[in-house]
N, C-alpha and C positions, 0 to 999 in steps of 0.2 A: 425210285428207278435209278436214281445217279448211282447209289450205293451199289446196287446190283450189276450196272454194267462197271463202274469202277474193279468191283470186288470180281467179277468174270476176269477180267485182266489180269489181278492178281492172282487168280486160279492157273488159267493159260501159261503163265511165267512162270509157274511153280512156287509161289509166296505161301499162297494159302491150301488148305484142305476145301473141298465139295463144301462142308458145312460152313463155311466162312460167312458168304452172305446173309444166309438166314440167323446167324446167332447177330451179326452184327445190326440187323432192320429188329431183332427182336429187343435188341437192350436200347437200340434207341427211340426206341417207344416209349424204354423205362426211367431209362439215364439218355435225357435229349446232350446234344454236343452242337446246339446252334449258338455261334458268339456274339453278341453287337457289339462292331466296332463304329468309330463317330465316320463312318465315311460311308460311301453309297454302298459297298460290298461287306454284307457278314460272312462270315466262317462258320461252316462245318468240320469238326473232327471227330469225325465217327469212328468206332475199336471196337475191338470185343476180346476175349477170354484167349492168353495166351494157346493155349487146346486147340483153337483150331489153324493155328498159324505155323507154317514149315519153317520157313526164315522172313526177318525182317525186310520190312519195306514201308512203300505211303506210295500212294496213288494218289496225283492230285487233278481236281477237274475243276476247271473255268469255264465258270457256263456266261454262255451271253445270254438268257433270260435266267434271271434269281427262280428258286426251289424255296418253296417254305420248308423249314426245318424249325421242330421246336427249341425254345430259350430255353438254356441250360440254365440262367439265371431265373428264369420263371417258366415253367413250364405247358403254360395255358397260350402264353404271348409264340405265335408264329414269326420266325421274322425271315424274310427275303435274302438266301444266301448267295452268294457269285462265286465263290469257292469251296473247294468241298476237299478235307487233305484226310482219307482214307488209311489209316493206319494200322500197318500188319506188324504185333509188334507177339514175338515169341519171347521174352523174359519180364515177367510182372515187375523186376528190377529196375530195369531199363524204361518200363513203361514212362514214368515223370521225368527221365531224361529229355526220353523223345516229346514228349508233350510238353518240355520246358521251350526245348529247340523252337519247336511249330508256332508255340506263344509269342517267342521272340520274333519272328519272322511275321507272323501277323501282326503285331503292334508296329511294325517300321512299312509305313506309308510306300517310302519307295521299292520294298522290298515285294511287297504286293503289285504294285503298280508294274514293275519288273514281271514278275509271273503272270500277269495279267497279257503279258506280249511274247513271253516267252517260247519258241518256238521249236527247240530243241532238248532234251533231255540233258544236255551240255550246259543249256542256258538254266535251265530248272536249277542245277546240280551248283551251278555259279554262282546263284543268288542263297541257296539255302543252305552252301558250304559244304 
């Protein structure tokens, strides 16, 4: 459900195309994007196929009760996400860029901890450069 009202947002804004959501709950079913990190919040980043994306962007959502999402490191293992970084990314080039960015950004404690309170899109944009 996250992905879906996330991936609505990025429709309404013009990022993505109608078929966004459903390719993107279709490949993570196939290619899960659940992270464990050593702290109480895993990470999601969910994507899909340059094809259905207008222009770049990332939708990020902070949930206050965790979403099981499958481990991308094992895929049978559910693990308890609190973040979900929703990535509309239009050049398969680009794509390990932006997924390096997001990496980095997940592995620094404060920089989560930051998004975790973060209250304006200013604030978002401050912490993830």
């Amino acid at each position: 459900e996250i992905i879906r009202i996330l991936a609505s947002r990025l429709e309404a804004l013009g990022y993505v195309k109608s078929s966004y959501a459903d390719a993107v709950v279709r490949r993570e079913m196939t290619i899960p994007t659940g992270l464990p990190l050593e702290r109480a919040d895993n990470v999601a980043v969910p994507h899909t196929d340059p094809e259905h994306v207008l222009k770049p962007g990332v939708a990020m959502g902070t949930l206050k009760r965790p979403v099981p999402f499958a481990n991308m490191e094992d895929p049978d293992e559910k693990l308890p996400v609190g973040f979900v970084f929703l990535l509309a990314i239009n050049d398969k080039d680009k794509q390990i860029d932006t997924l390096q960015t997001v990496m980095a950004t997940i592995q620094n404690s404060a920089a989560l901890d930051g998004l975790r309170t973060a209250r304006t899109f200013e604030d978002v944009r401050a912490i993830l450069g």
